[in-house]
C-alpha positions in Angstrom: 41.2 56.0 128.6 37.3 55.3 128.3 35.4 55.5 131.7 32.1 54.0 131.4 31.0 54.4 134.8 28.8 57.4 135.8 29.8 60.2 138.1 27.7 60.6 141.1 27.6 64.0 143.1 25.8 63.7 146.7 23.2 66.0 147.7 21.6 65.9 150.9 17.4 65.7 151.4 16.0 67.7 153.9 14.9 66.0 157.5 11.1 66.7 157.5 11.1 64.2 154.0 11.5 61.3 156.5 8.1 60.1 156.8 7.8 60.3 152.9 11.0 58.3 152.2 9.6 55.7 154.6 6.0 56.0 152.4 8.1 55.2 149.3 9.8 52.0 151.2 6.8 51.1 152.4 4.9 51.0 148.6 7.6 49.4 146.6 8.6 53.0 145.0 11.8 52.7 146.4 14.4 49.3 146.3 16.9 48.3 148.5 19.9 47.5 146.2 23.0 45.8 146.9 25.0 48.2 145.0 27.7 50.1 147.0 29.5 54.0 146.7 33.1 54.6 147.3 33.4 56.0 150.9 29.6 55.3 151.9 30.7 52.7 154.0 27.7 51.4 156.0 25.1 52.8 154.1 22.0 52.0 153.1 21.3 52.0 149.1 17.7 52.4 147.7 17.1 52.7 143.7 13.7 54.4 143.0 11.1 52.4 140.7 9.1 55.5 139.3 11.3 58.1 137.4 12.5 61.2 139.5 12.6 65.1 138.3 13.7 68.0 139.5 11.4 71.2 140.3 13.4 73.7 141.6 16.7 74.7 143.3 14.8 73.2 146.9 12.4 70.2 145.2 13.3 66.4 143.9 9.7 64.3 143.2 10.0 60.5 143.0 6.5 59.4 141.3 5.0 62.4 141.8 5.9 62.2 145.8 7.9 65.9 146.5 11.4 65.4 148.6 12.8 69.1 149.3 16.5 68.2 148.7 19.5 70.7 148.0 19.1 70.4 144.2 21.3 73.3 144.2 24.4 72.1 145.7 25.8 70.7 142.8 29.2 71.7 140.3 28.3 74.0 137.9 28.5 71.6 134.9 25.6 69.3 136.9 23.6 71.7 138.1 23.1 72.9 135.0 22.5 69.7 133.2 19.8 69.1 135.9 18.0 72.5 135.4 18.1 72.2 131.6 16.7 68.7 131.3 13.6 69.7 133.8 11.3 71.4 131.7 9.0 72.3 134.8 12.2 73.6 136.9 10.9 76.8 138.7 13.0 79.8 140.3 12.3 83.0 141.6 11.4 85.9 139.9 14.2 88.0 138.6 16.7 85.4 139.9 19.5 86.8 137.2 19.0 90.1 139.0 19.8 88.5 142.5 23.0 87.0 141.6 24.2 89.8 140.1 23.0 92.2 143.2 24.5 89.4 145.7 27.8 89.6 144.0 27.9 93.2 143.5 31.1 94.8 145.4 29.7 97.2 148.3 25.5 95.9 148.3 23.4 97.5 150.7 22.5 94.3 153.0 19.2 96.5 153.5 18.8 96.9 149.7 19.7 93.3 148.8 16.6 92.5 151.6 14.1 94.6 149.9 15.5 93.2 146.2 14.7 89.5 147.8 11.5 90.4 149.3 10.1 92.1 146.0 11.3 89.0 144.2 9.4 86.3 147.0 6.1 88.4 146.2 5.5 87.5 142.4 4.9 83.6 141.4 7.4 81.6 141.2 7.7 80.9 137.4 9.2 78.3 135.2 13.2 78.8 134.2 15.3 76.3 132.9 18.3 78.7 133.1 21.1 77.9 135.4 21.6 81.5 137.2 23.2 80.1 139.8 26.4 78.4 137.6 29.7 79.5 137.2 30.2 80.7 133.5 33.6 78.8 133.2 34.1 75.2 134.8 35.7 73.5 132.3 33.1 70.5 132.2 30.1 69.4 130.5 27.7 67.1 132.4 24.3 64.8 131.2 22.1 64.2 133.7 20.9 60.5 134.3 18.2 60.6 136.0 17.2 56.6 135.8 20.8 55.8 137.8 19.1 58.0 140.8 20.1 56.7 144.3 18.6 57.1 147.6 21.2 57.1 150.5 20.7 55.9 154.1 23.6 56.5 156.7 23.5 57.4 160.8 20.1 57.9 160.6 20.5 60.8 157.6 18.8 60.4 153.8 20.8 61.3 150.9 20.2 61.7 147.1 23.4 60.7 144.3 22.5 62.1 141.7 24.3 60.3 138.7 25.7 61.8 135.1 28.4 61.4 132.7 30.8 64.4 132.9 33.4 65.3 130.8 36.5 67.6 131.0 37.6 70.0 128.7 40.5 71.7 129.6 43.5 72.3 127.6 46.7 70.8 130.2 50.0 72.0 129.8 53.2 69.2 128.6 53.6 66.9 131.1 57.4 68.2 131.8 55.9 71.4 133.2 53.1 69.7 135.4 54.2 70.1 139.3 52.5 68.9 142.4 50.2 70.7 144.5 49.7 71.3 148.1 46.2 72.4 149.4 45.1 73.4 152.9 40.9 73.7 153.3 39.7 76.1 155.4 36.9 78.9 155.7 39.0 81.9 155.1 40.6 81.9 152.5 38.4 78.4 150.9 41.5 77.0 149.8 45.1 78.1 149.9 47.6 76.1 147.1 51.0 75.7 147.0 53.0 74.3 143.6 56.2 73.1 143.8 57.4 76.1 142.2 56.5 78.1 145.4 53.6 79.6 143.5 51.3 80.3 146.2 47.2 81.3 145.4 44.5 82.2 147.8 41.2 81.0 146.9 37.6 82.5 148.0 37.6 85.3 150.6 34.7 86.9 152.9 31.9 87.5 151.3 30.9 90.7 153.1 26.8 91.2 151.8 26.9 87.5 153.3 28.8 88.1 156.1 26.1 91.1 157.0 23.3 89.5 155.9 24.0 86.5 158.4 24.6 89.1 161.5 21.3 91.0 160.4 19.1 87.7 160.6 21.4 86.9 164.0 18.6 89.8 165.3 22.0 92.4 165.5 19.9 94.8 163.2 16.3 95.9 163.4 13.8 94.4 160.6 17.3 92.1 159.5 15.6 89.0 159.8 14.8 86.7 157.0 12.0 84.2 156.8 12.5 80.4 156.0 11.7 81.3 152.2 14.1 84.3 152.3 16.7 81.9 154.1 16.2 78.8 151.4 17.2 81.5 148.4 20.0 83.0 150.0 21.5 79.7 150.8 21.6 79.0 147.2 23.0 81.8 146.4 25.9 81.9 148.7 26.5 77.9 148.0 26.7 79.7 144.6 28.8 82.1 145.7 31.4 79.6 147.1 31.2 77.5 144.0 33.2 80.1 141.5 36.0 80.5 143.1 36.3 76.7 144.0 35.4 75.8 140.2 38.4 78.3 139.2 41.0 77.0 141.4 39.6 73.2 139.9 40.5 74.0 136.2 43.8 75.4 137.7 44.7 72.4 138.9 43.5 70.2 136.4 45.6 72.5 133.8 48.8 72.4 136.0 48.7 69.6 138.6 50.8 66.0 137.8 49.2 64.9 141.7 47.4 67.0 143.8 48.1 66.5 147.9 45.1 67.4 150.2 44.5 66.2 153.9 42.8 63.5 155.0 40.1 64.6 156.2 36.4 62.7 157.7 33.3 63.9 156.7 32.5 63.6 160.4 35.2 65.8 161.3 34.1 68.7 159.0 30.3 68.5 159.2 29.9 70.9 161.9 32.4 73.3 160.9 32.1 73.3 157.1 28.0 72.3 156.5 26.8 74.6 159.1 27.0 77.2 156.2 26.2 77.1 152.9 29.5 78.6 151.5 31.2 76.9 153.3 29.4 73.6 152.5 30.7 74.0 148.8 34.4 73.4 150.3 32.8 70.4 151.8 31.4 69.0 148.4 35.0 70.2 146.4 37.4 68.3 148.8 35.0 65.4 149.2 33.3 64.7 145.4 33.9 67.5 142.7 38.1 67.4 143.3 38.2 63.9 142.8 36.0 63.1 140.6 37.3 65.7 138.0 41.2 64.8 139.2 40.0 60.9 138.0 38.3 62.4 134.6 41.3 64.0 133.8 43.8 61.4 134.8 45.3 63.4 137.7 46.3 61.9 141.0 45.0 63.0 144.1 46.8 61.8 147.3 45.3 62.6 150.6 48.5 62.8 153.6 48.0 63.1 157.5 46.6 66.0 158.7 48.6 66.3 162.0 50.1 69.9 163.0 49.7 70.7 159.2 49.5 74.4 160.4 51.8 74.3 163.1 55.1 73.0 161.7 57.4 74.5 159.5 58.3 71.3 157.2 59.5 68.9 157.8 59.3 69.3 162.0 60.0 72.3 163.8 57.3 73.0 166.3 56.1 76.9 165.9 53.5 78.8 167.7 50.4 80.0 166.4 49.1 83.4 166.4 45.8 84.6 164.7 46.1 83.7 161.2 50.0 83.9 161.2 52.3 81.0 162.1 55.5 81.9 163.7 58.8 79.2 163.4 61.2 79.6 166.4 64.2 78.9 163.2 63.2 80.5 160.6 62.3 84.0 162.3 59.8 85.4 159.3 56.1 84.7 159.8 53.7 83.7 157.2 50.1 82.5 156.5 48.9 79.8 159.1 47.3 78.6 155.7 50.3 79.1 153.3 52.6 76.7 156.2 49.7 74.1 155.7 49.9 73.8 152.5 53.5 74.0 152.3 53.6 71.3 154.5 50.6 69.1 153.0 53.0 69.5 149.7 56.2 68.6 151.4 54.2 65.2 152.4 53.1 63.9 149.1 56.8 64.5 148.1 58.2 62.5 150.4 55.7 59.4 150.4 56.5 59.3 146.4 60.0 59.5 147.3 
């Protein structure tokens, strides 16, 4: 089946833009529309008139006007059609090197600091090559810039980004599909759970991240990071949560028949989930990039009630909680708080198809 429409990932602009966004209202640069997005309910749509192009992992410009916007929290597949179609895209110099040295089992957090300081020093030169990707995502993207929206809502401005993704991933016979069960949290990033009793832990700690967030905290002398220092390493670790997430994706477009998650609100995760750049990639995969993809590749995606998820063994015994374990007065063996979630988010997509 043909889908003609464009996919739209949502990236958020930063909050000193407002008096520019209100500039381009106020000149005719940007258009109230009457056009609506799934699950934007409320919100207020504005098409720009004059073309917009990216600059940078930080930078959007609308006629020329700059919008520092989170150009980099994107899926792989976009993010690099965005930085390959922008022939003035700039990054920071030797920004292979700092992904690799981020991700490096065992960095030095002081190290890793002197490595980003060295690299902030030299200009920041053009490089249309998407460091910050996952090497394999299983999509390809094109970036339509022209279908560009601007995105009002509780007093917040947004940018959907449009483009026409496709999926390429080679899915098993439809005999050995099975349904999934997936719990969201911050560690592990995902937990799934097939119907097979397959269970998969997805996107642990991050220890350089973990440090380098308690040095800048002021818990180490000389850890703290300026804003420009802070912007890069938020890319990177948004980076750094994308992988794993992007794996698990093709996973479960490969094996998944429906895929079960909770129904969650944006309003409900936005202080736990966006308050950190790795974890705002969660945030972006349960809300956009799971869907999306699930809809691309004809997979169902069911979102159940959310209630005791964690502290039930399925279908209603009442257990008790303790640390990251769950512990069911019947059963007697105690297992992954996570691993019961998902086990139970499963257990509820299979009885609402029953």
């Amino acid at each position: 089946m043909a889908h003609q429409d464009p996919d739209r990932y949502v990236t958020r602009l930063d909050h000193t833009n407002t008096t520019h966004v209100h500039d381009l209202i106020k000149t005719g640069r940007l258009k109230p529309s009457r056009m609506t997005l799934r699950g934007w309910y409320g919100a207020t749509i504005y098409r720009p008139v004059n073309p917009i192009t990216a600059h940078s992992d930080h930078q959007l410009r609308v006629g020329g006007v700059p919008l520092r916007a989170q150009v980099y929290a994107l899926p792989s597949a976009p993010y690099e059609a965005v930085v390959r179609a922008s022939p003035e895209y700039r990054q920071p110099h030797d920004m292979a090197d700092l992904v690799e040295a981020f991700n490096r089992p065992g960095q030095d957090p002081a190290q890793f600091r002197g490595l980003l300081r060295a690299s902030l020093i030299h200009p920041v030169p053009i490089d249309q090559t998407p460091h910050l990707a996952s090497t394999d995502h299983g999509c390809q993207a094109t970036w339509l810039p022209g279908e560009t929206l601007f995105v009002k809502q509780d007093g917040l401005w947004f940018v959907a980004m449009a483009f026409q993704l496709k999926v390429h991933v080679g899915r098993v016979h439809a005999r050995e599909r099975v349904p999934f069960g997936i719990d969201v949290n911050a560690d592990p990033m995902l937990c799934m759970v097939d119907a097979r009793g397959d269970v998969r832990m997805v996107g642990h700690p991050h220890g350089l991240l973990d440090a380098l967030r308690r040095d800048h905290c002021g818990q180490v002398p000389g850890g703290t990071l300026t804003l420009q220092e802070v912007r890069v390493l938020r890319a990177l670790a948004y980076a750094a949560g994308r992988g794993p997430l992007e794996a698990a994706l093709t996973h479960l477009l490969v094996k998944a028949n429906v895929i079960g998650v909770e129904r969650l609100t944006t309003r409900g995760m936005q202080t736990h989930f966006v308050a950190d750049s790795r974890e705002q990639a969660s945030f972006d995969w349960l809300f956009a990039w799971l869907p999306q993809a699930a809809y691309r590749a004809g997979v169902r995606v069911e979102r159940v009630d959310p209630e005791h998820t964690s502290q039930i063994c399925h279908p209603h015994v009442r257990g008790r909680l303790q640390g990251r374990e769950f512990h069911c007065p019947e059963c007697g063996t105690p297992q992954h708080r996570d691993v019961n979630a998902a086990s139970n988010v499963l257990a509820r997509i299979r009885h609402t198809r029953r």
